[in-house]
VMD Tcl script that draws the C-alpha trace (Angstrom):
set ca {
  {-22.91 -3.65 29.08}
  {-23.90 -0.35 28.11}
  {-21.37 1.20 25.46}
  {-21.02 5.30 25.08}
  {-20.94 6.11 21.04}
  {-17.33 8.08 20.29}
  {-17.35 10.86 17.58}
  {-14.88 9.44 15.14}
  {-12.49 12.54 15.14}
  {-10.54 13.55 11.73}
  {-7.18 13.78 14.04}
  {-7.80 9.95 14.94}
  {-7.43 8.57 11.33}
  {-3.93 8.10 10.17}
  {-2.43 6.59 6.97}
  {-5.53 8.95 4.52}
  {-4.63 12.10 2.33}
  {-8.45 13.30 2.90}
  {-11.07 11.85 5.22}
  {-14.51 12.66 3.24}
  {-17.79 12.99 5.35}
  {-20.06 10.58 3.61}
  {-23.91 10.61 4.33}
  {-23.04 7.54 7.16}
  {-20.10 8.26 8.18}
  {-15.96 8.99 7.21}
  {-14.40 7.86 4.48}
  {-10.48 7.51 4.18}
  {-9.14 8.31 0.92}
  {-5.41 7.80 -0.29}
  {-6.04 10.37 -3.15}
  {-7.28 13.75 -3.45}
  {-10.30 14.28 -4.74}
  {-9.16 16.06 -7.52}
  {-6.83 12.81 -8.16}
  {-9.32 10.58 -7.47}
  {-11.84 12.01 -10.49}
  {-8.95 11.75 -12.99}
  {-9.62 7.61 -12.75}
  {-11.45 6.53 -15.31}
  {-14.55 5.13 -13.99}
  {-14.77 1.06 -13.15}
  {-11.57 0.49 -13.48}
  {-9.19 -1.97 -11.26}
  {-8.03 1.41 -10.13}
  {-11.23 2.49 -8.95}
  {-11.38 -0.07 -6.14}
  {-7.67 -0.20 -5.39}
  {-6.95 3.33 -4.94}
  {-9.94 3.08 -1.90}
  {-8.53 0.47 -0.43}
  {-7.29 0.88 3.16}
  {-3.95 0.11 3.26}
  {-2.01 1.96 5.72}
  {-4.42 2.82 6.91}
  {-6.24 3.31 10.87}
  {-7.46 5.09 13.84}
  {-4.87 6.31 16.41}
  {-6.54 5.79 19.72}
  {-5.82 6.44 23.35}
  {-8.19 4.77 25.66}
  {-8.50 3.10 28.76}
  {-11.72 0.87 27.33}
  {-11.91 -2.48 27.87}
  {-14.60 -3.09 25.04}
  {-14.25 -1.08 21.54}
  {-16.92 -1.85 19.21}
  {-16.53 -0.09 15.12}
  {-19.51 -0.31 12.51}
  {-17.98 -0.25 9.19}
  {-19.52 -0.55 5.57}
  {-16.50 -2.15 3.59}
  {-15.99 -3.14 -0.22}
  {-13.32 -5.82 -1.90}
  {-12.86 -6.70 -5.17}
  {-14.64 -10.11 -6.28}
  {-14.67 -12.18 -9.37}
  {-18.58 -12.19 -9.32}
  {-21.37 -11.09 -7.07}
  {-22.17 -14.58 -5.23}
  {-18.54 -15.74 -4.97}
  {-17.32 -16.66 -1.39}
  {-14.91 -14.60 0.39}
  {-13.04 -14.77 3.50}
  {-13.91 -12.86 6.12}
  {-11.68 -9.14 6.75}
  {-9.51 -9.10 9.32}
  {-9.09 -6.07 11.51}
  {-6.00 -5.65 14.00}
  {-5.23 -3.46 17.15}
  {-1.95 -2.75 18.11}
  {0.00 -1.06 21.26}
  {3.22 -0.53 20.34}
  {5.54 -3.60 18.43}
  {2.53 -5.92 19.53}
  {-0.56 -7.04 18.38}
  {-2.75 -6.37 21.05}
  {-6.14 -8.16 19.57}
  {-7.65 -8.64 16.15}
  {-11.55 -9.32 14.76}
  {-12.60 -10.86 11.79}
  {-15.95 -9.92 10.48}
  {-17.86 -10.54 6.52}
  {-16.76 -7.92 4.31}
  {-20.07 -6.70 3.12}
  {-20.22 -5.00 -0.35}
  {-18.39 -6.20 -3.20}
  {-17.00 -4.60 -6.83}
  {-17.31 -6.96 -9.51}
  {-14.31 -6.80 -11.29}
  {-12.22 -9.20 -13.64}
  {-9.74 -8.23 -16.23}
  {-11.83 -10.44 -18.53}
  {-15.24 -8.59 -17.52}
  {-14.19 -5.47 -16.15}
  {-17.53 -4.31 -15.08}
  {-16.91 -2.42 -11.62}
  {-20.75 -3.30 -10.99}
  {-21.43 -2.45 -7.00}
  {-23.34 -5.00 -5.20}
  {-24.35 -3.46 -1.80}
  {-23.94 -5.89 1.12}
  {-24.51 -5.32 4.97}
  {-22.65 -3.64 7.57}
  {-20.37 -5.09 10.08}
  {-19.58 -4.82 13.63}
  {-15.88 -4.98 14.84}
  {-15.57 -5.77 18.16}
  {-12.71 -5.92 20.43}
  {-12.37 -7.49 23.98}
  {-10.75 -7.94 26.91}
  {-8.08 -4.72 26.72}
  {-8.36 -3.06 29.80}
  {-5.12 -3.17 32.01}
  {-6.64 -0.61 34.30}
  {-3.98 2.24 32.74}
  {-4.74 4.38 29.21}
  {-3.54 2.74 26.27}
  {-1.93 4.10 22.90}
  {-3.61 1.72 20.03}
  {-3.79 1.60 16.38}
  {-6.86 -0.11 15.04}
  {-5.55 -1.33 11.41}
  {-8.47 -1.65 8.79}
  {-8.02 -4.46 5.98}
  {-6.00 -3.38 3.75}
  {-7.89 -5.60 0.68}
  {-10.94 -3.45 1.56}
  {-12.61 0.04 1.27}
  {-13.45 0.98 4.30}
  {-16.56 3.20 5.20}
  {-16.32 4.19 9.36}
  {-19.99 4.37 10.58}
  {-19.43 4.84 13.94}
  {-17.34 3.88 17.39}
  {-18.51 2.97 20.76}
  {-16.65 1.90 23.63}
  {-16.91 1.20 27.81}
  {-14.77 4.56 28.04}
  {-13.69 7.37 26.92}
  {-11.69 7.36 23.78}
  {-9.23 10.48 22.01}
  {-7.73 10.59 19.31}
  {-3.65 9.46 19.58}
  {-1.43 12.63 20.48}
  {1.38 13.18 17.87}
  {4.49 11.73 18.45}
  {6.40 13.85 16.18}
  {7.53 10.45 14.41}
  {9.01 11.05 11.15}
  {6.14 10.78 8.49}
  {7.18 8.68 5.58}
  {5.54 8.46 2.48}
  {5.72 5.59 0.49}
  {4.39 4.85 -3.34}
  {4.63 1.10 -4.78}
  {2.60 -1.37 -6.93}
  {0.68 -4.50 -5.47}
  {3.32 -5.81 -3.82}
  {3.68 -2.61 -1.45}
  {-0.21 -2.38 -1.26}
  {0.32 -5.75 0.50}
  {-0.91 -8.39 -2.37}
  {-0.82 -12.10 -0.78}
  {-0.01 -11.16 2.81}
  {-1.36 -12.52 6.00}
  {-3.01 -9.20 7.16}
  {-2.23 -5.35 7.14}
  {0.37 -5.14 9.76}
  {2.12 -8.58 7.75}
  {2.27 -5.77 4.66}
  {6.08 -5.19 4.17}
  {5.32 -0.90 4.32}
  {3.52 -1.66 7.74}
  {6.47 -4.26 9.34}
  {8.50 -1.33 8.28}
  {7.36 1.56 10.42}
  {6.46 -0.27 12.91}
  {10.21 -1.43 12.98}
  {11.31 1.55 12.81}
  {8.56 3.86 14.64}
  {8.13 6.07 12.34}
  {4.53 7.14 10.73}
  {3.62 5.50 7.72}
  {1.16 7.18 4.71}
  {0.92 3.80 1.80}
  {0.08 5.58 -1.47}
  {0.65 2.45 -3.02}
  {-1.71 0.98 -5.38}
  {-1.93 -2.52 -6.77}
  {-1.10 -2.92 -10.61}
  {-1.19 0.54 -10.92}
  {2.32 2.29 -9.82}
  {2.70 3.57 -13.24}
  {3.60 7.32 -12.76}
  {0.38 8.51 -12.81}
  {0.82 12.23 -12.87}
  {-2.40 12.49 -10.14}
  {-0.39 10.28 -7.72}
  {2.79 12.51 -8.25}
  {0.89 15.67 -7.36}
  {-1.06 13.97 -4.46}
  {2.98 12.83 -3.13}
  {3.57 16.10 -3.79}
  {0.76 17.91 -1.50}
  {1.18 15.14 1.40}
  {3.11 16.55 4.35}
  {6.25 14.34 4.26}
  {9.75 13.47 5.89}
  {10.58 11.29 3.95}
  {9.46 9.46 0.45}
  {9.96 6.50 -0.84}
  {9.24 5.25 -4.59}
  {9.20 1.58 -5.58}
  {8.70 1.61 -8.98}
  {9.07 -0.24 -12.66}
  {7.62 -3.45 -12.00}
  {3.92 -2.55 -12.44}
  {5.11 -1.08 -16.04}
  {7.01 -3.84 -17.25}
  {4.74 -6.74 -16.02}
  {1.75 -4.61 -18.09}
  {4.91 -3.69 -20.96}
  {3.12 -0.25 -20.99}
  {5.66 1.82 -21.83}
  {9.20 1.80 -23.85}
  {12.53 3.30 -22.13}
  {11.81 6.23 -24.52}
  {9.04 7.12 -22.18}
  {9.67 5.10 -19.42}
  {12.52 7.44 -18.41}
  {10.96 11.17 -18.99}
  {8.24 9.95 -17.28}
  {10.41 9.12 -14.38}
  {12.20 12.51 -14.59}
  {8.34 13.76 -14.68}
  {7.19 12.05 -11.67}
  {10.05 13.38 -9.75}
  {10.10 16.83 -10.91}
  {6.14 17.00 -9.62}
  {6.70 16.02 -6.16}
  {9.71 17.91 -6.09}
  {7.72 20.94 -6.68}
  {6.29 20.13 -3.18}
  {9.30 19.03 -1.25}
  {12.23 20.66 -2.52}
  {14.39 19.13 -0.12}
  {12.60 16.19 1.61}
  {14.88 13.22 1.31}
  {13.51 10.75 -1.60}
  {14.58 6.92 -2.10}
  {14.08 5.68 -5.40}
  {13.45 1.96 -5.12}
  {13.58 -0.62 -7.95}
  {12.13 -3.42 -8.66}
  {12.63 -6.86 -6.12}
  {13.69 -9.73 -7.66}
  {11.13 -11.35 -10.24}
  {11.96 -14.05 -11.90}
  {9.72 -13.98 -15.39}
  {10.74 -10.21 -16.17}
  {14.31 -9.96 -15.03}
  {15.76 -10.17 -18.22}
  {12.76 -10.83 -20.45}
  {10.29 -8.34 -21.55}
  {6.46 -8.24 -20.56}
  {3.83 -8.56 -20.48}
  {3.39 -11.40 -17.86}
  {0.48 -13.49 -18.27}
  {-1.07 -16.71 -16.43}
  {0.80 -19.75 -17.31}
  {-2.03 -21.63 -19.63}
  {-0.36 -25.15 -18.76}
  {-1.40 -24.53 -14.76}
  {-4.73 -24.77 -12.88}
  {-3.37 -22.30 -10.30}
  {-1.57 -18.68 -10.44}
  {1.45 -18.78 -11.74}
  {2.43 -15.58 -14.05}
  {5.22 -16.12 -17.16}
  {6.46 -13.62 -19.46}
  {4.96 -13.29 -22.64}
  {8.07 -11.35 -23.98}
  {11.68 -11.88 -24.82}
  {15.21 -11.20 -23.73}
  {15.32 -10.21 -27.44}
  {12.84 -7.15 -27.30}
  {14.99 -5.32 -24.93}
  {17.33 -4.32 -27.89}
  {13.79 -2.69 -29.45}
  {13.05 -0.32 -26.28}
  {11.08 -2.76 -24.56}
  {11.92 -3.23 -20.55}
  {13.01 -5.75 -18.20}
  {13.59 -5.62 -14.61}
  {17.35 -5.55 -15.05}
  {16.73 -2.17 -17.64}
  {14.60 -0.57 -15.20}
  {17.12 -1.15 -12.58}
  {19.92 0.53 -14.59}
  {17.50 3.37 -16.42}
  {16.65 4.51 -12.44}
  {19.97 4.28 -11.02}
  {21.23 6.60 -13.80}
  {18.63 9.24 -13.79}
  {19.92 9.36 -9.39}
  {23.38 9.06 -10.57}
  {22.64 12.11 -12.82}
  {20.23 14.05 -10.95}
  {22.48 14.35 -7.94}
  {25.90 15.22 -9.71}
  {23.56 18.34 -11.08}
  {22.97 19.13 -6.83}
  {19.82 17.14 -5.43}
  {21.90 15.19 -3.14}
  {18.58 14.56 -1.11}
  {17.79 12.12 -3.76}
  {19.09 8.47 -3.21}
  {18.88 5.36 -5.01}
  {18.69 1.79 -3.68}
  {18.05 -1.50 -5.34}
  {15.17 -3.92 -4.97}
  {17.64 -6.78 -4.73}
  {18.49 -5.28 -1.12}
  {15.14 -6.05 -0.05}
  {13.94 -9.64 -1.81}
  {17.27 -11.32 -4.13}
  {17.58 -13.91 -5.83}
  {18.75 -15.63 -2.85}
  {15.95 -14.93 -0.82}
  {13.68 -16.21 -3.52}
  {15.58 -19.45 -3.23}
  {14.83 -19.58 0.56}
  {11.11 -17.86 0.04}
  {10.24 -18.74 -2.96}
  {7.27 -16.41 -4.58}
  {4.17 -18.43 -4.17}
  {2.82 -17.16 -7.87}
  {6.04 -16.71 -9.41}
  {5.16 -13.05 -8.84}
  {4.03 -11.85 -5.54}
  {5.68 -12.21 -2.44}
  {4.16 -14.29 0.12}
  {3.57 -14.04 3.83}
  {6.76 -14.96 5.37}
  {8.65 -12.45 2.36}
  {6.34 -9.59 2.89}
  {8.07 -9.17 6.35}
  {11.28 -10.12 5.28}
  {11.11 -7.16 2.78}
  {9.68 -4.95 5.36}
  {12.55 -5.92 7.81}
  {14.70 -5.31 5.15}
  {13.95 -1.77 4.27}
  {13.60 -0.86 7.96}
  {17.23 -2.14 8.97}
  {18.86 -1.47 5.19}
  {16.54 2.02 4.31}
  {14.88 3.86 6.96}
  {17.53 3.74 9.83}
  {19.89 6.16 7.87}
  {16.84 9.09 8.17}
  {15.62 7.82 11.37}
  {18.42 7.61 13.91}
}
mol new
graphics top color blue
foreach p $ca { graphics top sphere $p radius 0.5 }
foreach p [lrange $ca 0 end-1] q [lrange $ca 1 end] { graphics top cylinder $p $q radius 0.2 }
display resetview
């Protein structure tokens, strides 16, 4: 079977702030550029600030064969290491349509103990997809990994392909630490932001980055420039599990954050979102650390219920510091500013049911709870 090669369109790509032409290919980015050389270089957030969550192509084909080259890179302890293959999804609609699993290719060699960021270039891959033609046009979103960073080399298929017409689907924006980049679920559409919009039908942009929702100015200004209908915030945990900051700061810097993207959207609705429950930081301080007494991940606190009275922060502090700043914020008139709890979305009492597999992250099974969560509990009060 003779494929035709499709010119991977800009208009096609969803879930990126930029698209940069590479010397290959396209590559997605969920920061500006201008953000993106404010990282300082080989860092954790190097690699997870490319990664692809969120993101994928918006296609509307008849084809019964689609075929992607891709050049991807995921994080890896060292450059021989064994990793699972990435798993890419298509998906018409509320279903999952067809998904390929192909090697991931390149690899950043990264530990927290070696921090390197050393590249080691691997091959490309071929994703290929079979079997889809009903005969009729299709609407399909082709999910990339959201573990990787994805480089798109090219697209063939047994017919012609264009890029997704929009909807006019409100465009949420949504900012969060590991656990809303996805951390320890199945694949992307089993990422809590994903189960969302596609609950909800609404179109997702995930400027969430793992470890590293920490009110980065650059991520503020990048929310800020990012056509939106809606933003959500899911911050805290990221700074308390790394105890980088004392309320002193912690709450400026929160008046800060909002202030920037506010300078953007004036009067786009925001939802301020604290932490889920955690068990190691919800009344003791960070930083969490790997349990030393276990041969598997299981994070502790390394703090105390006694450093709060110092300035240090909890999960329960957070909480209250980020309610009162809404509280405050919209008795002086920004009544497009709402707060909700983490505890809506994963409690204490769904910990007891779904317990988190590394006393830290949620698993599988409470990555879509969450997401179910936040579409029936968040998103149906701006998306009637």
């Amino acid at each position: 079977m003779t494929l035709q090669r499709i010119d991977i369109e800009r208009a096609m790509i969803r879930g990126a702030v930029e698209v940069e032409q590479s010397v290959r290919g396209l590559v997605p980015h969920r920061l500006t550029e201008r953000a993106r050389r404010q990282i300082p270089p080989g860092t954790f957030m190097t690699q997870v600030s490319a990664e692809s969550t969120g993101v994928r192509l918006a296609l509307r084909t008849a084809a019964d064969v689609i075929e992607l080259d891709v050049q991807a890179q995921r994080l890896a302890a060292d450059a021989s290491e064994p990793m699972p293959d990435s798993v890419y999804e298509l998906t018409e609609g509320p279903d999952l349509a067809a998904s390929a699993a192909v090697p991931v290719g390149s690899r950043y060699v990264f530990t927290f103990e070696e921090p390197s960021g050393e590249v080691v270039p691997g091959p490309d891959a071929t994703v290929r997809f079979t079997g889809l033609a009903t005969g009729a046009e299709r609407d399909l979103e082709l999910w990339l990994p959201y573990y990787d960073h994805v480089e798109l080399l090219e697209l063939r298929a047994d017919a012609s392909v264009a890029a997704l017409p929009e909807t006019g689907a409100l465009r949420w924006v949504h900012h969060g630490s590991s656990i809303s980049h996805g951390y320890r679920a199945d694949t992307t559409t089993g990422t809590w932001p994903v189960v969302a919009a596609r609950r909800s039908g609404v179109r997702l942009t995930n400027l969430s980055f793992s470890g590293n929702a920490v009110l980065d100015q650059f991520t503020a200004r990048t929310i800020r420039d990012t056509p939106a209908d809606l933003i959500s915030l899911k911050i805290g945990v990221n700074i308390v599990c790394g105890d980088l900051m004392r309320m002193r700061v912690f709450e400026p810097a929160v008046e800060g954050f909002i202030d920037t993207i506010r300078d953007g959207h004036p009067a786009t609705p925001i939802v301020l979102l604290s932490p889920i429950h955690c068990p190691p930081v919800e009344t003791s301080t960070g930083p969490t650390i790997q349990d030393p007494s276990k041969d598997y991940e299981w994070s502790v606190s390394a703090g105390s219920e006694d450093e709060v009275a110092a300035g240090k922060l909890s999960l329960q502090t957070v909480r209250a510091a980020i309610e009162s700043i809404v509280e405050r914020r919209r008795s002086e008139g920004d009544q497009n500013l709402h707060y909700r709890s983490g505890l809506d979305l994963y409690s204490a009492e769904d910990a007891r049911a779904m317990p988190l597999p590394d006393n830290l992250h949620p698993g599988p099974d409470a990555q879509r709870l969450i997401g179910e969560h936040f579409a029936d509990r968040v998103l149906t009060a701006f998306n009637p």
